[in-house]
Steps between C-alpha positions, in 0.01 A plus 500: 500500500315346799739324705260241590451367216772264451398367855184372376633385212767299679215352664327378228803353411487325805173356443532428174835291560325298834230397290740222328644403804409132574153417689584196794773327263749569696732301775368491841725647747591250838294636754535395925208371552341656890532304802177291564426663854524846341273771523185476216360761242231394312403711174124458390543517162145572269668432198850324371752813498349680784751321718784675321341808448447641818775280630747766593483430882450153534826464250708688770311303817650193328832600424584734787352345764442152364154426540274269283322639275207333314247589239148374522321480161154621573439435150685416198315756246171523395563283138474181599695353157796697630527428891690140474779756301424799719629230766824392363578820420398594849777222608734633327475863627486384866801293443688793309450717812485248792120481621330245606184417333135374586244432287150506647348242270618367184389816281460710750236658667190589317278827556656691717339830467277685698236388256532096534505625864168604493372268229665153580509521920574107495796506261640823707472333782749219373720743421562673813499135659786438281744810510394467923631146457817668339553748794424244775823260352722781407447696786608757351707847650458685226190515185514710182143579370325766257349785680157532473467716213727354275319562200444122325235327631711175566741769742231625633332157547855317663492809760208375644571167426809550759352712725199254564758208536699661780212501702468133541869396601347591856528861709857398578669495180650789391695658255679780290260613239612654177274585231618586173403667183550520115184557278350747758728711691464524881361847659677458825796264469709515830834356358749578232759242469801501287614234234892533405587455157571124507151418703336692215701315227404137654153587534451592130694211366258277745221674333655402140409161607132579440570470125162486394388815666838699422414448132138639514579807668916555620429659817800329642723761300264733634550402864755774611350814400230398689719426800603825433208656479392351839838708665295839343138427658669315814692814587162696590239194531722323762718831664264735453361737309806782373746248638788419327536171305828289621775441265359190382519382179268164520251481733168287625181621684349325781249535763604327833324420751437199754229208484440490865207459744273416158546776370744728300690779735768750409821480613696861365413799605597667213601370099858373457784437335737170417828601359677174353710405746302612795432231771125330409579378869304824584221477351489036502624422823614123522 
């Protein structure tokens, strides 16, 4: 008999029974909302869900240290018959988890890939004009972006998107810089950071909220083995290669580093760890 069998079939179980579970009809809990002087994160979103997705450690910079945390929209999909619902349901999500939300323009930015940056310079051009305008107000202490090879072409595109915006705040603005990654994974994250069991549980019930999406394709169910899965490559790709994965169970992958003299500099010598209840003081100084 192989005694992992009835593992994986209690998983499937699992999966089977979350797929009725109910997708954004369901109460909103009472949330405090952050002081208004607070320290800001701002989360450059390329697509509706992305905010929630890699939203691990902007989830614990709001509720452990209390900062304000906002999504920016860079777009709101590429179907244009879906982005007013993409929106709403957008809303919805950053309510359910307690974000802030931006939208660049009223669908969204258009083009942003490294193609339309080449083809369309004018329309580019706009673009960076208007996330800079978004940095300049927000002044942010914190940004969330894709990495630079994140696969998608609208990732990929937002990266440099951001990257070209930061430049134009001025040589004295600076900033924690943390990019993030889903469709392609990162070759040299720098940061492994820790979701507890009710983090991971509010972000997948925020991610619910992007009904339409959820019903095409339920990777919201699918969510934690791939937080999982990021504990098993984060082990070596952020301690070290034969190093010993932490006793995580959830975990997020980041690359931080600092936007400062125009340019992007390191700040760890060497990968690192977040254990849930570790002090993000550390790491985002007030």
């Amino acid at each position: 008999m192989n005694p992992y069998l009835s593992f994986v079939n209690d998983l499937n179980a699992v999966i089977d029974g979350a797929r009725h579970l109910p997708l954004g009809d369901f109460p909103l809990p009472q949330r405090t909302a952050p002081a208004l002087d607070a320290p800001c994160a701002l989360i450059f979103s390329p697509h509706p869900d992305d905010e929630v997705i890699i939203g691990g450690l902007p989830l614990r910079l709001a509720r452990e240290l209390g900062w304000r945390v906002i999504n920016v929209a860079v777009t709101q999909g590429s179907n244009r018959a879906r982005q007013a619902e993409r929106l709403r349901e957008l809303e919805a999500c950053c309510a359910a988890i307690g974000f802030g939300l931006v939208q660049t323009a009223p669908s969204g930015l258009e083009g942003v890939t490294v193609k339309a940056r080449a083809a369309e310079s004018k329309a580019w051009e706009q673009s960076v004009a208007r996330i800079a305008a978004i940095l300049s107000e927000h002044q942010p202490r914190a940004i969330f972006f894709p990495h630079d090879d994140d696969w998608n072409g609208t990732h990929i595109g937002t990266h440099h998107l951001v990257v070209e915006a930061l430049a134009r705040p001025g040589p004295a603005f600076t900033c924690v810089a943390v990019e993030t990654e889903f469709w392609g994974d990162m070759r040299s994250p720098n940061l492994m950071v820790e979701s507890s069991t009710a983090d991971v549980a509010d972000l997948i019930a925020a991610l619910s909220f992007h009904v339409g999406e959820v019903k095409r394709n339920p990777y919201h169910i699918r969510m934690p083995a791939w937080l999982m899965d990021n504990v098993r490559r984060g082990g070596e790709l952020v301690g070290g290669q034969g190093g010993a994965a932490p006793d995580f169970r959830f975990a997020t992958l980041y690359r931080l580093r600092r936007w400062q003299n125009g340019r992007l500099e390191n700040v760890l010598e060497r990968g690192e760890f977040i254990a849930s209840g570790a002090d993000l003081k550390r790491w985002f100084a007030t």
